[in-house]
C-alpha positions in Angstrom: -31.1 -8.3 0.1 -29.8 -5.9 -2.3 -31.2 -6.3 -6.6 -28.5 -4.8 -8.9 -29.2 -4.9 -12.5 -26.9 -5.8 -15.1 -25.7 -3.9 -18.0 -27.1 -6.8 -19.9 -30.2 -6.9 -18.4 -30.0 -9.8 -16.0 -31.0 -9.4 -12.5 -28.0 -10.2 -10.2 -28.9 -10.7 -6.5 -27.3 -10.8 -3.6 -26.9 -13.8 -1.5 -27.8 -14.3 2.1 -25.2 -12.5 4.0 -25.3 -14.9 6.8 -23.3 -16.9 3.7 -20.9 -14.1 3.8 -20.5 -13.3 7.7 -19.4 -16.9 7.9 -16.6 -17.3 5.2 -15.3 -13.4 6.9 -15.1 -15.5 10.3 -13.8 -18.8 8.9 -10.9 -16.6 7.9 -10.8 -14.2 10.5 -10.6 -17.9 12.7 -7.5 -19.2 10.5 -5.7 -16.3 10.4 -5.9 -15.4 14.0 -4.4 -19.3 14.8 -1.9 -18.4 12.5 -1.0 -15.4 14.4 -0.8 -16.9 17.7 1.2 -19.8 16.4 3.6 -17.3 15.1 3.9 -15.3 18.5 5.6 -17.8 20.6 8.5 -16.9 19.2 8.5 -12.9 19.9 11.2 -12.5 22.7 13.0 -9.7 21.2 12.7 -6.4 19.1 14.2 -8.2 16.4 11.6 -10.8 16.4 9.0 -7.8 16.8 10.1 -5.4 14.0 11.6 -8.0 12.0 10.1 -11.4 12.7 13.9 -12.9 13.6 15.3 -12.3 10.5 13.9 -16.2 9.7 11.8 -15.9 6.2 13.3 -17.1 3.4 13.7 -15.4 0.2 10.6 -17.2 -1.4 8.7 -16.7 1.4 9.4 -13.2 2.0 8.6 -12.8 -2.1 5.2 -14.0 -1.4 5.1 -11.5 1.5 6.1 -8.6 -0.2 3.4 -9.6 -2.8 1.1 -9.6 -0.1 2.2 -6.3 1.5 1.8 -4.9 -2.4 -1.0 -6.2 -3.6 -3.7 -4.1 -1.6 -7.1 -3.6 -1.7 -6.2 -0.6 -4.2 -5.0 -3.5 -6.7 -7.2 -5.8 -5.9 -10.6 -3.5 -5.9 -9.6 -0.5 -7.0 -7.9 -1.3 -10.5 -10.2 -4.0 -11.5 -13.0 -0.9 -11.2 -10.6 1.6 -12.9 -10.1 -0.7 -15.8 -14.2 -1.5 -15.7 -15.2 2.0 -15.5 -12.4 3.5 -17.3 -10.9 1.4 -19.4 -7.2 2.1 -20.5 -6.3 4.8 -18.1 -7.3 2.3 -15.6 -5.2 -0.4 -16.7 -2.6 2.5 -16.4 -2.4 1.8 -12.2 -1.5 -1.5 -13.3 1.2 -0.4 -15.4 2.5 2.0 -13.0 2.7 -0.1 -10.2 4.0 -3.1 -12.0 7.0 -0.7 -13.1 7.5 0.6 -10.2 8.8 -2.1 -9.0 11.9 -2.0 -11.3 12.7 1.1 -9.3 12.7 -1.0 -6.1 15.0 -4.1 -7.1 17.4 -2.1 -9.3 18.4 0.9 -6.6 17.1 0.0 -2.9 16.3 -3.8 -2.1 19.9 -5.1 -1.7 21.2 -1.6 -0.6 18.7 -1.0 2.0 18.8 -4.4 3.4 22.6 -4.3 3.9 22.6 -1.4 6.0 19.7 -1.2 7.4 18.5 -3.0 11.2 14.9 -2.1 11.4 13.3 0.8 10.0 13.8 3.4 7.1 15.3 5.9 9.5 18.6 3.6 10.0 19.4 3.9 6.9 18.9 7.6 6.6 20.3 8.2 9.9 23.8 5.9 9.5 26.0 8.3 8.4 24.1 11.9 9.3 23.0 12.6 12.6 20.2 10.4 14.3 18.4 12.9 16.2 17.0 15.4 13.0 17.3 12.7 10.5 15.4 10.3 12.3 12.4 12.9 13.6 12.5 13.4 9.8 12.0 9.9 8.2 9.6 8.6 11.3 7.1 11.3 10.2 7.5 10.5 6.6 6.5 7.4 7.6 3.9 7.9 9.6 2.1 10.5 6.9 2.9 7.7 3.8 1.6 4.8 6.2 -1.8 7.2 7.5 -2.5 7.8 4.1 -2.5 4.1 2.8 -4.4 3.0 5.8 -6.9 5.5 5.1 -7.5 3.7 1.3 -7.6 0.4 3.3 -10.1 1.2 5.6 -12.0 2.7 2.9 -11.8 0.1 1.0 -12.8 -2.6 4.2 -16.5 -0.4 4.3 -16.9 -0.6 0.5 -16.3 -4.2 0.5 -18.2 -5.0 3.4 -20.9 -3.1 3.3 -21.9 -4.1 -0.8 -21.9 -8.4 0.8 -24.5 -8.0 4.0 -26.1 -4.9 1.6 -25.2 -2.2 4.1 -25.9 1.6 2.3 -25.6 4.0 5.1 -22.7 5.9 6.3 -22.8 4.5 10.0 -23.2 0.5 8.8 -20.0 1.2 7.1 -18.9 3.1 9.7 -19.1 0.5 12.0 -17.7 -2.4 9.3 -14.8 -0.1 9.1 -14.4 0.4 13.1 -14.2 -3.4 13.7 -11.4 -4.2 10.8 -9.5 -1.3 12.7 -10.0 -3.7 15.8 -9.0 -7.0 14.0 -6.2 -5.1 12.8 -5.1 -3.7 16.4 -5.3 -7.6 17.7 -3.1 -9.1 15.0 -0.3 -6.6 15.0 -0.2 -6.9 19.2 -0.1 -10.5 19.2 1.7 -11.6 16.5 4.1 -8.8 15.2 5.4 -8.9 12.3 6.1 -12.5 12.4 2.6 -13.4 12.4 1.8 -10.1 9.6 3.8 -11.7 7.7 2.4 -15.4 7.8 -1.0 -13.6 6.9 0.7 -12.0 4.3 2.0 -15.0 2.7 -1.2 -16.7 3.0 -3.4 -14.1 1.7 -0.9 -13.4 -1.1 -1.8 -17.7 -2.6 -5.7 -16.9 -2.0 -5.3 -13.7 -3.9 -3.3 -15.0 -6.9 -5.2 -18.0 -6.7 -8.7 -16.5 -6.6 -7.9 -13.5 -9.5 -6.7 -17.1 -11.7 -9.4 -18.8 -11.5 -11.9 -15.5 -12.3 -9.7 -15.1 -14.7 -9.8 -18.5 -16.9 -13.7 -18.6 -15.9 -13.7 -14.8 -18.1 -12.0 -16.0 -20.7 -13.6 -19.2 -21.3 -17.0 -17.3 -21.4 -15.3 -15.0 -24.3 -13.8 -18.3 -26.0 -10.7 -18.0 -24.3 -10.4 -14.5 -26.8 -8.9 -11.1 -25.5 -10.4 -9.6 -28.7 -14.0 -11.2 -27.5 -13.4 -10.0 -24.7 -12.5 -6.4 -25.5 -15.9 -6.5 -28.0 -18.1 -7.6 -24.9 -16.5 -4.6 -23.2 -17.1 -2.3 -25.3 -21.1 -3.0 -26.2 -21.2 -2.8 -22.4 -19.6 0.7 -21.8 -21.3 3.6 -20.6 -18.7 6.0 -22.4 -19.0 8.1 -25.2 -18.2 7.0 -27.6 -18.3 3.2 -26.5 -15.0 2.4 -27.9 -13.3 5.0 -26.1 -12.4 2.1 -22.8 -10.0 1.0 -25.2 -7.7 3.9 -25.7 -5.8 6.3 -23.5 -8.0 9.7 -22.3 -11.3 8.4 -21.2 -10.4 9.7 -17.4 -7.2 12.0 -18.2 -8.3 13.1 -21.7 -9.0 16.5 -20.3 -5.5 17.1 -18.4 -2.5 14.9 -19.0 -0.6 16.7 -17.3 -2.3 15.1 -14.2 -1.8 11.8 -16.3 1.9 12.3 -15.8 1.6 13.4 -11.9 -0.3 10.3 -11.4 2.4 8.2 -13.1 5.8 10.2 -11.4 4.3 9.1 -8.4 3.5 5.3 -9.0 6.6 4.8 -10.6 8.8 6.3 -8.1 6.7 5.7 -5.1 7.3 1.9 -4.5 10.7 3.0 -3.5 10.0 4.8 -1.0 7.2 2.7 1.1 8.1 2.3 4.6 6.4 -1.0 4.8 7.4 -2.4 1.8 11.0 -1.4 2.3 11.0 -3.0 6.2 9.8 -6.0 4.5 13.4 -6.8 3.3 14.7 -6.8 6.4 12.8 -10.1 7.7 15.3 -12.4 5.6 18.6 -13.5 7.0 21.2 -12.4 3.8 21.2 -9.9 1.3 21.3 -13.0 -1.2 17.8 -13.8 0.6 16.9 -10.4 -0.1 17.3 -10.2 -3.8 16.0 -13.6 -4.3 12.4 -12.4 -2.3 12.3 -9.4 -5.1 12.7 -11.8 -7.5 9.8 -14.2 -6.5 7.8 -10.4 -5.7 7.9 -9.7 -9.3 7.2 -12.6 -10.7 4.2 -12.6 -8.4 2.9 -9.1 -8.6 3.7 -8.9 -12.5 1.3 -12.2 -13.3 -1.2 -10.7 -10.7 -1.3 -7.1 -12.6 -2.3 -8.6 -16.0 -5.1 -10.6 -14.9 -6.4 -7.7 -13.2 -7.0 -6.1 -17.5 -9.2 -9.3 -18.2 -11.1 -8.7 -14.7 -11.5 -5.4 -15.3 -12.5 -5.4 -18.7 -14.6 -8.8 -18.0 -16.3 -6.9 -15.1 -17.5 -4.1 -17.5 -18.5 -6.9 -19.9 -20.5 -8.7 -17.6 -21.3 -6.7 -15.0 -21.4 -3.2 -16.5 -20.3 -0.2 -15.3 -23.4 1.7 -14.4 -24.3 -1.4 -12.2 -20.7 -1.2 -10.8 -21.1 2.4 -9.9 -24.6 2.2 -8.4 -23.5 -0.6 -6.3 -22.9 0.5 -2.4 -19.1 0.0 -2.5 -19.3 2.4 -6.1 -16.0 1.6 -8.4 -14.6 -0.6 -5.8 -17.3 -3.2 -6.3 -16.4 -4.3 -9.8 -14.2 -7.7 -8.3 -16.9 -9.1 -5.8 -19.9 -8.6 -8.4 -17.9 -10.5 -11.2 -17.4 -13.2 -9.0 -20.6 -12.9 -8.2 -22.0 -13.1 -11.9 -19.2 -15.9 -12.6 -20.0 -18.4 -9.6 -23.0 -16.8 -7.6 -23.3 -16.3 -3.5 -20.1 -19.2 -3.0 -17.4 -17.7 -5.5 -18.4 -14.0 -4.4 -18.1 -14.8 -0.7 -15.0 -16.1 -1.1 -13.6 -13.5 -3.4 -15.1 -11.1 -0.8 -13.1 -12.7 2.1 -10.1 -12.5 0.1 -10.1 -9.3 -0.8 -11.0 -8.6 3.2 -8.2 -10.7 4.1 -6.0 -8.9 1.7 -7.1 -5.5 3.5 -6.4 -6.7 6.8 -2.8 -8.1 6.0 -1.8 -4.5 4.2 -3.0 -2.1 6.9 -1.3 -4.8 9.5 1.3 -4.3 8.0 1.0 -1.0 7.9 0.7 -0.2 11.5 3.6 -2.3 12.6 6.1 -0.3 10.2 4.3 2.6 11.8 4.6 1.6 15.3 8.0 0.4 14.8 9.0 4.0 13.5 8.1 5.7 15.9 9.1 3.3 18.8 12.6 2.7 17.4 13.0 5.8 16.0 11.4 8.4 17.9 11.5 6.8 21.1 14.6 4.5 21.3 16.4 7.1 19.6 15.7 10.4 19.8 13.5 10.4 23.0 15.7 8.1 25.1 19.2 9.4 23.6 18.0 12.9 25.1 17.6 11.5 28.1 20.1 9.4 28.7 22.8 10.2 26.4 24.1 7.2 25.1 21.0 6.6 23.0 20.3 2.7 24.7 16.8 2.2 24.9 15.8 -0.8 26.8 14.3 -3.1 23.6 12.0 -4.3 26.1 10.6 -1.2 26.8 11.1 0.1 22.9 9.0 -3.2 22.4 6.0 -1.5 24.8 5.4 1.3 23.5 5.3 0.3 20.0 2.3 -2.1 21.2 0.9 1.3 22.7 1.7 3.2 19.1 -0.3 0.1 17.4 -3.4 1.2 19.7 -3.3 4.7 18.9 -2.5 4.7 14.8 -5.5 1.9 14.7 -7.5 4.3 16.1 -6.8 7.2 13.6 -7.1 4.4 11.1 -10.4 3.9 12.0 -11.5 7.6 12.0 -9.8 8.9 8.3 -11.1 5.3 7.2 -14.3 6.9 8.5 -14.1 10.0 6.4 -12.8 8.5 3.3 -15.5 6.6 2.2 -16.9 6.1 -0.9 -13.3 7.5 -2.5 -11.7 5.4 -5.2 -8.7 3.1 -3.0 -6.5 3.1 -6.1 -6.6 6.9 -6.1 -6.0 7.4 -2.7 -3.3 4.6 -2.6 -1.3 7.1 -5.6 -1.3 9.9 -3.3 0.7 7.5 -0.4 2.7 6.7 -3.4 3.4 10.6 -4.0 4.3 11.0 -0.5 6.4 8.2 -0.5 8.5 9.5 -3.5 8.7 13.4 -2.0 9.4 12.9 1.2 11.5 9.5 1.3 12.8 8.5 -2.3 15.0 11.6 -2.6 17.1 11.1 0.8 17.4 7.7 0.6 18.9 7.8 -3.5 21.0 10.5 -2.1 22.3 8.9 1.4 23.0 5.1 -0.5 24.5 7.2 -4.1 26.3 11.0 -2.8 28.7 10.8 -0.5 28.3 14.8 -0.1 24.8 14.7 1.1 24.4 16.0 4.5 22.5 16.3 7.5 20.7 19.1 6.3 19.9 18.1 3.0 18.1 15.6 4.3 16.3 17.4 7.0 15.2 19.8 3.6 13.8 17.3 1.2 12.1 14.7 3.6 10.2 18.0 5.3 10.4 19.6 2.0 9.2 17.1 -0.1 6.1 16.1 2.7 5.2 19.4 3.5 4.6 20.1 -0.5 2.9 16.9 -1.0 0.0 17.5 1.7 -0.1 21.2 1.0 -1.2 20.3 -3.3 -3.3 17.7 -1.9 -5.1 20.0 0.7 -5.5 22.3 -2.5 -6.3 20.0 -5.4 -9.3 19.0 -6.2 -9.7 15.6 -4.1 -9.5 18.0 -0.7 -12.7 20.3 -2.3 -14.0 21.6 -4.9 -15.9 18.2 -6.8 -19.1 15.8 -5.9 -16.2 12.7 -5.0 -14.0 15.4 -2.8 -13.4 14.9 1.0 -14.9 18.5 1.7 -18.0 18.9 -0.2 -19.6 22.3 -0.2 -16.5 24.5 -0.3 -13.8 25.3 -3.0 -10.5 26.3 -2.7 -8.9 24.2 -5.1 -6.2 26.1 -6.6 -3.9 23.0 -7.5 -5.1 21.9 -10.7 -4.1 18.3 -10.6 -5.2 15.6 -8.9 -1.8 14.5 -7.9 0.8 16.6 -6.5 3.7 14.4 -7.3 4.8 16.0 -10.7 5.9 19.2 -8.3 6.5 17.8 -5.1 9.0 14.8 -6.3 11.4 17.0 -8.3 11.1 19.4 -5.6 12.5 17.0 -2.8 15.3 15.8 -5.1 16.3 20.0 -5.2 15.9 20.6 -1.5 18.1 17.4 -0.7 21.2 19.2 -3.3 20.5 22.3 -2.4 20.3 21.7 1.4 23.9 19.6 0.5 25.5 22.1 -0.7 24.3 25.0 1.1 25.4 23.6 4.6 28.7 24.2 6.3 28.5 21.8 8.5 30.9 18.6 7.3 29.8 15.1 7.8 31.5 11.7 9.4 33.4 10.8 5.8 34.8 7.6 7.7 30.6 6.6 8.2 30.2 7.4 4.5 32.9 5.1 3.4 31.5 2.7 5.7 28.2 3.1 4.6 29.3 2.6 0.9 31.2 -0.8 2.0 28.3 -2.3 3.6 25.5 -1.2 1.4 27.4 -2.8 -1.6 28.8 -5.8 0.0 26.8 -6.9 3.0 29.6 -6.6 5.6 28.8 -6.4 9.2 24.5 -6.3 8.3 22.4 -7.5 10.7 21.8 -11.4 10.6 19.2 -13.8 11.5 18.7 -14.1 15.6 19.0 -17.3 16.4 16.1 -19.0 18.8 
């Protein structure tokens, strides 16, 4: 039983994890009915990749929201805005934004002319075989580096309700969501990913209302009581300082403005939130589940400035930091200061269920990449020369894929831990918006960009994301890094996306215009047809 003292002074324990261990199985039990349930259904790869086409656009909002809203939201922000303050609140900001990006220049487009994946859109009017290699590895580096905040997250969460402080308790906690996750995605697809989604996506929203309400009517139902509270409670010098920009990017702005580039312009380019419009029959369907996303996600992001601020209120920062899940604890011990043992286990299993949704998620769009992608068309094409994969088969080995990326999971889960989720979460962002934002602007918006401008910016734009991140300071080089005991930071920011974005928007032009080769301009009118008006896109398979 773990004793963590208050800001305030109060003595906060921990319930009985026996309490805990049984809502985490409760849900674990509903969610994997749901999942089965959903399965009867997956005959084809349609109903695999894209659960049949058969959400509608409400449903597939609350989905997206549940896709979205990650433990890096959920955990990570509320202990960024605890711990420090504005700049925290500034992930809120950035993602909420973010998804203006999203509805305004991809949803509709992308779900016009897209079947399964990323890579069919890319690949429609260039050819499949570079393009596609291309945007399946994007995916797979964007998707392994949100599963590794996820899994991070899983042994932070875990480990702070049955009061586990060593590295191989959380090891294990973090081995066994990687299981769970491997046995939803091969069962139910991404028809039964997305009925978790949807359900974990109400518990979420629901749960961060009523914390919130609870924090406010403790403060008089005041933001400016609140804010006071906050402020007496913070460990920052001076106290005041939660309530203005600079507390955590005070000393460099400039990584600030990385940080944001990449939030902003990230959402864009997520794999799994991007395959995520292809579940809905019509593109009307489409833009109306955007719609309902942002309504969603929007509400969700301003409660999460009274948690986080009601957190450092009530719970205090230096108790949030000594706790065993560090800034990532701030959600589970205000619910556990608000309601005691019952409200924190269920806040707990929430925020569990909403990290075993995401990185399901996750590892179907990851699976599907490379099965449809690599496999069905690159692999197979080679072979046989007329590019038909059986979907059966295509079907196979993305089950296999599943096994094998829940395995890595497990392992950089592993080696992340104790790292901030939000942060890590902003550097998938950053390698979203390299590698995958500039092609796909260019492939739905310049009917001059070729093969090989394409081929440039996605390994362009990845290759300098992961090279500043393997020499900034979260590789080496500070107590929180992944390599402790060495330096060679020579990337002074935290975030690489202030040079690597702009850089994959120059390599896609300057690939463009630099190659010789000329490309199908009957495919780009096409293209430009269907993305607009919906013409000859895939529809719902009927059952």
């Amino acid at each position: 039983m773990i004793v963590i003292h208050s800001a305030a002074g109060s003595t906060l324990e921990q319930s009985n994890p026996v309490l805990n261990i049984s809502v985490f199985l409760a849900f674990v039990a509903v969610t994997l009915f749901i999942v089965i349930r959903a399965s009867r259904n997956n005959k084809t790869a349609a109903d695999y990749y894209a659960a049949g086409r058969s959400f509608t656009g409400p449903q597939n909002g609350f989905a997206i929201a549940g896709d979205y809203l990650s433990a890096a939201s959920f955990l990570g922000i509320c202990g960024a805005i605890a711990v420090n303050g504005y700049d925290g609140f500034l992930y809120s900001i950035g993602f909420l934004v973010a998804w203006l990006v999203a509805l305004l220049l991809v949803a509709e487009l992308m779900r016009n002319t897209g079947k399964f994946t990323m890579a069919d859109v890319l690949s429609f009017r260039l050819r499949q075989r570079p393009v596609r290699m291309a945007a399946a590895l994007t995916t797979l580096a964007v998707c392994f580096f949100y599963l590794l905040a996820q899994m991070a997250g899983a042994g932070g969460l875990v480990s702070l309700l049955l009061g586990i402080s060593d590295k191989l308790g959380q090891s294990l906690i973090i081995a066994v969501v990687g299981v769970l996750m491997i046995v939803y995605v091969l069962i139910g697809g991404m028809k039964g990913t997305t009925w978790v989604q949807i359900v974990k996506a109400g518990l979420l929203i629901a749960g961060a209302v009523a914390m919130t309400v609870w924090v406010l009517a403790l403060n008089g139902f005041s933001l400016n009581t609140l804010l006071e509270s906050a402020v007496a409670a913070s460990a920052s010098d001076p106290k005041d300082a939660i309530l203005g920009p600079g507390l955590k990017y005070g000393a460099n702005p400039w990584d600030f403005i990385s940080l944001a580039l990449a939030l902003v312009l990230g959402t864009a380019g997520l794999p799994h939130v991007l395959m995520r419009f292809y579940t809905v029959p019509t593109a009307k369907e489409a833009r109306r589940s955007v719609v309902w996303a942002i309504w969603l996600i929007g509400i969700f992001y301003l409660l999460t400035l009274v948690l986080g601020y009601g957190a450092g209120a009530l719970v205090g920062p230096q108790s949030i930091m000594a706790a065993p899940g560090g800034v990532n604890s701030a959600a589970p011990l205000l619910a556990l200061h608000l309601g005691g043992p019952v409200l924190m286990g269920f806040i707990s299993a929430v925020a569990f269920a909403t990290i075993l949704a995401v990185v399901a998620g996750l590892t179907i769009t990851a699976a599907a990449s490379f099965a449809h992608d690599i496999y069905a068309n690159v692999v197979k094409r080679s072979r046989n020369g007329d590019g038909q994969a059986d979907p059966n088969g295509e079907v196979r080995v993305a089950r296999r894929t599943v096994i094998v990326i829940g395995v890595l999971a497990i392992l950089g889960g592993i080696g992340a831990q104790g790292q901030n989720i939000a942060f890590l979460v902003a550097l998938a962002f950053a390698v979203a918006a390299s590698a995958n934002l500039p092609t796909i602007l260019y492939s739905l918006f310049w009917k001059r960009f070729t093969t090989q401008g394409a081929v440039w910016s996605m390994y362009g734009g990845l290759a300098a994301a992961i090279i500043l991140i393997v020499l900034s300071p979260v590789f080496s080089g500070k107590p929180t890094s992944f390599l402790l005991g060495v330096n060679f930071a020579v990337w002074p920011l935290e975030n690489p996306g202030i040079l690597s974005i702009p850089l994959g928007f120059l390599l896609g032009w300057l690939g463009s215009v630099l190659d010789r080769g000329t490309e199908d301009r009957r495919l780009a009118a096409e293209m430009e047809v269907r993305s607009l008006t919906g013409y000859g896109a895939e529809k719902a398979v009927e059952h």
